[in-house]
ZAMARGU-4260 file (C-alpha; in steps of 0.2 Angstrom, whole numbers, plus 5000, padded with zeros to 4 digits):
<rodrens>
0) 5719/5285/5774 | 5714/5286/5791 | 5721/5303/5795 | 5712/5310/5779 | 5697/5303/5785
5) 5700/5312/5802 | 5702/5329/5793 | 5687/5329/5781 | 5674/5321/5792 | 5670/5327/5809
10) 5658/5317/5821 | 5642/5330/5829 | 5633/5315/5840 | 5637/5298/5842 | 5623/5285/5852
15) 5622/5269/5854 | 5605/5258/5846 | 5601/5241/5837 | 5599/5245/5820 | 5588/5236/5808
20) 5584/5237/5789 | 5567/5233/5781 | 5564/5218/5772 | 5567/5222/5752 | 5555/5210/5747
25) 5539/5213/5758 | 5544/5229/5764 | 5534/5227/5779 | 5544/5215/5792 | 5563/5223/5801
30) 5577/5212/5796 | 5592/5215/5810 | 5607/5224/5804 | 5617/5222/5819 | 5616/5206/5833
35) 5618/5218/5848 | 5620/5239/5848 | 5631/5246/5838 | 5638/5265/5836 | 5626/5277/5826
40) 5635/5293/5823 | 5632/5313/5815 | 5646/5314/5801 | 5649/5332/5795 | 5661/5332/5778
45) 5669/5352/5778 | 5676/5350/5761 | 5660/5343/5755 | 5648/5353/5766 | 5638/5337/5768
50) 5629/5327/5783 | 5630/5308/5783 | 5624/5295/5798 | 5637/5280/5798 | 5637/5266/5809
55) 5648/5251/5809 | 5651/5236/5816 | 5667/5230/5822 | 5674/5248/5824 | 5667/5264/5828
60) 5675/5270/5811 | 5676/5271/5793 | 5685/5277/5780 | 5684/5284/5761 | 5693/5281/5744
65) 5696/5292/5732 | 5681/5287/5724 | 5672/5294/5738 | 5665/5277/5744 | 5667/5271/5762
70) 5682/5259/5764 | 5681/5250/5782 | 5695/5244/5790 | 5699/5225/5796 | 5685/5217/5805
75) 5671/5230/5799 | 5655/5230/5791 | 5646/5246/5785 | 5628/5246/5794 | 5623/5262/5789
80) 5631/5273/5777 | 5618/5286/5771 | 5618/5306/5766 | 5606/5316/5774 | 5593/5327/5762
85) 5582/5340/5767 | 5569/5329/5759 | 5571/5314/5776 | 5559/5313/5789 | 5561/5303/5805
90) 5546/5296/5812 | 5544/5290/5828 | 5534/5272/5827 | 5534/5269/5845 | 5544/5275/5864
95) 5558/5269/5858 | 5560/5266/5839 | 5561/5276/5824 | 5564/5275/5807 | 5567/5285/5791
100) 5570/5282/5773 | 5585/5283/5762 | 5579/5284/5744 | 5596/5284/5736 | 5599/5267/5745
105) 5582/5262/5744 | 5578/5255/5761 | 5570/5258/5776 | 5580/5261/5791 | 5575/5258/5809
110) 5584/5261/5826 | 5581/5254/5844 | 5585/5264/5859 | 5586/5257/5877 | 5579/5273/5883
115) 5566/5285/5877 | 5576/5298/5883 | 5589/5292/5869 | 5577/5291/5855 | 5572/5311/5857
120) 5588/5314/5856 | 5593/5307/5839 | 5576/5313/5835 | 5580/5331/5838 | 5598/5329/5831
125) 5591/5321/5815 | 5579/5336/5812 | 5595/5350/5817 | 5605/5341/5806 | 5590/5341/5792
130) 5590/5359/5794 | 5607/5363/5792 | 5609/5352/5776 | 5594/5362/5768 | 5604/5378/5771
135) 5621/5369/5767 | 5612/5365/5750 | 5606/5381/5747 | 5622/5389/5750 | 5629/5376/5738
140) 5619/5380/5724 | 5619/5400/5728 | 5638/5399/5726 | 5638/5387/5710 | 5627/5398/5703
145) 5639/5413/5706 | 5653/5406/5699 | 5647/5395/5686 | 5661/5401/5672 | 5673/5393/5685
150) 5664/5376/5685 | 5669/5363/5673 | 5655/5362/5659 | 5653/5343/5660 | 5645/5341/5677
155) 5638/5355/5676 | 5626/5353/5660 | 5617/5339/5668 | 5607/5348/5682 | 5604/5362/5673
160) 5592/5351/5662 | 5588/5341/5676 | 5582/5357/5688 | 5571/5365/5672 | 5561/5351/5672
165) 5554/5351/5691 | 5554/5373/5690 | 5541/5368/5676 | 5530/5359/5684 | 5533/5368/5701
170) 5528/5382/5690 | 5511/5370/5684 | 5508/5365/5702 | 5508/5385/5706 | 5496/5390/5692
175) 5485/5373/5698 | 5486/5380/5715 | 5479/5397/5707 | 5466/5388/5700 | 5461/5379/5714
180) 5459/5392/5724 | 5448/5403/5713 | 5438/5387/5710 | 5434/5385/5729 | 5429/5405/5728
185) 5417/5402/5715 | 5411/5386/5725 | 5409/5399/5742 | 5400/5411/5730 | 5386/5399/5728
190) 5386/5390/5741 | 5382/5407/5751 | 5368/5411/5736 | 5360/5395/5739 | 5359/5398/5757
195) 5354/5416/5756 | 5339/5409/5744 | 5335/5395/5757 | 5333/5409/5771 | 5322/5419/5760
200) 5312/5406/5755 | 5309/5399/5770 | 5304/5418/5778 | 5293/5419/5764 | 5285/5403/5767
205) 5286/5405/5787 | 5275/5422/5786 | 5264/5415/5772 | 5259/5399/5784 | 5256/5412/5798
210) 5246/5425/5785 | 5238/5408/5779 | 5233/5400/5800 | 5225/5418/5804 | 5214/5421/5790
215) 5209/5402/5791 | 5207/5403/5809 | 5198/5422/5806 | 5187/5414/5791 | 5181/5400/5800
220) 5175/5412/5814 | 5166/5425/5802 | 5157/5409/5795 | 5153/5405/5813 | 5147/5424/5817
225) 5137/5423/5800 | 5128/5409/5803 | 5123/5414/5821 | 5118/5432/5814 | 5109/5424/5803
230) 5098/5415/5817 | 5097/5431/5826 | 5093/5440/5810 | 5078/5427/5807 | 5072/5429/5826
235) 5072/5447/5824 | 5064/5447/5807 | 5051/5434/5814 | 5049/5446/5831 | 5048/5460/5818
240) 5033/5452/5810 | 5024/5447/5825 | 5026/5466/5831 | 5020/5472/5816 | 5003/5461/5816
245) 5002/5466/5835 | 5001/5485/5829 | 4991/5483/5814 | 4979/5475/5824 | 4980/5486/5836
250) 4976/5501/5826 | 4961/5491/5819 | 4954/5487/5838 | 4956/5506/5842 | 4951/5508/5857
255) 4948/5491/5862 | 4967/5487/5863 | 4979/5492/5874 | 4984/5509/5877 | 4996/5525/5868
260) 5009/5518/5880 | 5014/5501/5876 | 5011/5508/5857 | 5025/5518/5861 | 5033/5506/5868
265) 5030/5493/5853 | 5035/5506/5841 | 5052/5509/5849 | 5055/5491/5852 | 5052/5491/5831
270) 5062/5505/5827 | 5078/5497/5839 | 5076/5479/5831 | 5077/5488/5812 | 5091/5495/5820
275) 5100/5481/5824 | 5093/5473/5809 | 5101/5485/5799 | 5117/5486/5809 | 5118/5465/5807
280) 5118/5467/5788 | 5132/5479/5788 | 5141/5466/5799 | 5137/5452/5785 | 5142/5464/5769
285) 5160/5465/5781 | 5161/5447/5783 | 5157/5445/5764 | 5171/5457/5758 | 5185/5448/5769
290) 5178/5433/5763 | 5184/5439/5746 | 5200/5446/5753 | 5203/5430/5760 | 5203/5423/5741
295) 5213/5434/5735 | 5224/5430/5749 | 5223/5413/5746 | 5227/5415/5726 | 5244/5424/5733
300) 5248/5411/5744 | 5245/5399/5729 | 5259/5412/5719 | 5270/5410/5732 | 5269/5393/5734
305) 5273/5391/5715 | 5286/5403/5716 | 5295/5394/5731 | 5294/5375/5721 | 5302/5386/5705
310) 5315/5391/5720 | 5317/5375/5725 | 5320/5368/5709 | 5336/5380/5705 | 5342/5375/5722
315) 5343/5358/5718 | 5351/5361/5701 | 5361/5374/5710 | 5365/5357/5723 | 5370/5347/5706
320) 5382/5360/5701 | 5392/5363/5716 | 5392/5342/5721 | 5400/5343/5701 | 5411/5356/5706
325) 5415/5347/5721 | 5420/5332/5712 | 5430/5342/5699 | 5439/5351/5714 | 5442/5333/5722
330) 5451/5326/5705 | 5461/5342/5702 | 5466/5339/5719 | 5472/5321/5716 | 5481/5328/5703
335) 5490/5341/5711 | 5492/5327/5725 | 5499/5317/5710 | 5509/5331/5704 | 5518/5334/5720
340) 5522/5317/5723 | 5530/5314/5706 | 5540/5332/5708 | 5547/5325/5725 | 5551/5311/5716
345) 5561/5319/5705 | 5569/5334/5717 | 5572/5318/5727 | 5582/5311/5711 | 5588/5328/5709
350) 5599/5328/5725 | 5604/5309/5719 | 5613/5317/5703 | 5617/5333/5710 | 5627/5322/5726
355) 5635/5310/5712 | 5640/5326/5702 | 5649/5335/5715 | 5656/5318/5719 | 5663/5319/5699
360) 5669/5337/5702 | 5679/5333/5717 | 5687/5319/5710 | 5691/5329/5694 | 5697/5345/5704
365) 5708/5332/5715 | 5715/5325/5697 | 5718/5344/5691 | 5728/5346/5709 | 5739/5331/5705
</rodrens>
């Protein structure tokens, strides 16, 4: 059965590492697979078009049945026996240890390298080989589907349920994905609203406050200006009066007071303080009218004030509808998460029965050839 062996399975890379399998029941602590290093090699099957990683211990080799299932020879002990799916990951937990799972043997494998150097090798073998079992599959099913009346209908009845049933819920976790995505749209959209309102309002509010510092800073000076004119304005009316008495009594002395001249002068100095009498109440009827601009002013600030609270008010509702948003976007997300994981699940059980049916079909087209 040797020979046989030698002709369907070819070795890519062979290294040497301890090899450890996790423990089944805490799934957290390594249990050793082998005392000291052991053989760890890349299997490619030509007739099968599949990738497998053996390692055993004892011999460097291993053999198959007709059943397809490895069959050591005297003195060995099958480490590692596992098919590689696109599906595997291995990780890299430290300098010199990795590990990847096997969900069709449900374990955890981990290796130990002496070297670094050795463990970015298998590392960067493990992802090649990855990658050509992905196209390998692909190939597979390409070609099964091109000659599917050549198949035998048995096997083949199987995955065709078995595929329909992850298409429609890759198909649900496209149309999710579509919704998703319009849902964070609409959740930019108001966001950049609510923003855009901020800005305003606070421009608005901004050049209010300044509008409101100026006329309050202008107001309290045209109080201050008023009440100082109206001192001068008192002086000059008290001035006025003592003028005037001056004159009239003058013009009752006649003669006897003082000359034309400083009656002239007298009269001018009259004439200029109605002047400035007069030119004072203009300045106070001003003051007065932006004394009413400034309430008027001040009922607009009140508007806008009002206004921005209203503003305020919608931005908070507008804050309690995207947080709900947020929070209905976050569980569609744990769904889709949920989603994925239970469609790997199943493309995972999918390769499972897919593998184990080609296993079938060889072993009834071997029973046709005999």
């Amino acid at each position: 059965m040797f020979p046989h062996h030698r002709e369907r399975e070819q070795p890519l890379f062979s290294t040497r590492a301890h090899v450890f399998q996790i423990d089944p029941t805490t799934k957290r602590n390594w249990i050793p697979a082998s005392k000291h290093a052991v053989t760890v090699s890349f299997f490619y099957d030509a007739n099968r078009n599949a990738y497998r990683i053996i390692s055993v211990g004892g011999t460097k080799r291993a053999v198959r049945d007709d059943a397809q299932r490895p069959t050591l020879m005297s003195g060995s002990t099958a480490i590692i026996n596992c098919s590689i799916t696109p599906s595997m990951t291995f990780t890299k937990t430290s300098q010199k240890f990795g590990q990847w799972a096997d969900s069709r043997a449900n374990t955890v494998y981990g290796l130990g390298f002496a070297t670094e150097q050795q463990l970015h090798q298998f590392s960067e073998k493990f992802k090649e080989v990855k990658d050509a079992a992905r196209l390998a599959r692909e190939k597979s099913q390409d070609k099964e589907l091109a000659n599917t009346a050549l198949t035998i209908a048995a096997p083949q009845s199987p995955p065709v349920m078995c595929v329909n049933g992850p298409e429609d819920k890759l198909f649900r976790s496209q149309s999710a994905d579509i919704t998703l995505a319009s849902e964070k749209e609409r959740i930019k959209k108001m966001l950049s609203e609510g923003s855009i309102c901020e800005i305003n309002l606070e421009a608005e509010l901004f050049t209010l406050q300044d509008s409101n510092s100026k006329l309050v800073a202008a107001l309290h000076e045209a109080n201050a200006n008023v009440e100082q004119w109206k001192k001068q304005l008192a002086a000059y009316q008290g001035e006025t009066e003592r003028l005037r008495e001056q004159v009239a009594e003058l013009e009752v002395h006649g003669g006897q007071g003082p000359s034309d001249l400083l009656k002239d002068e007298l009269t001018q100095s009259l004439e200029e303080l109605e002047a400035l009498l007069k030119a004072k109440d203009e300045e106070i009827h001003i003051l007065q009218s932006k004394k009413r601009e400034y309430h008027e002013m001040e009922h607009e600030r009140d508007q806008a004030i009002l206004r921005l609270r209203e503003m305020e008010m919608r931005s908070s509702e507008l804050e309690r509808r995207i947080q709900n948003t947020e929070q209905n976007l976050s569980n569609s997300l744990e769904e889709r998460d949920r989603m994925d994981t239970e469609i790997q699940r199943a493309i995972e059980i999918l390769d499972i029965k897919i593998f184990d049916l080609n296993d079938l079909r060889q072993s009834l087209v071997k029973l046709l050839d005999k």
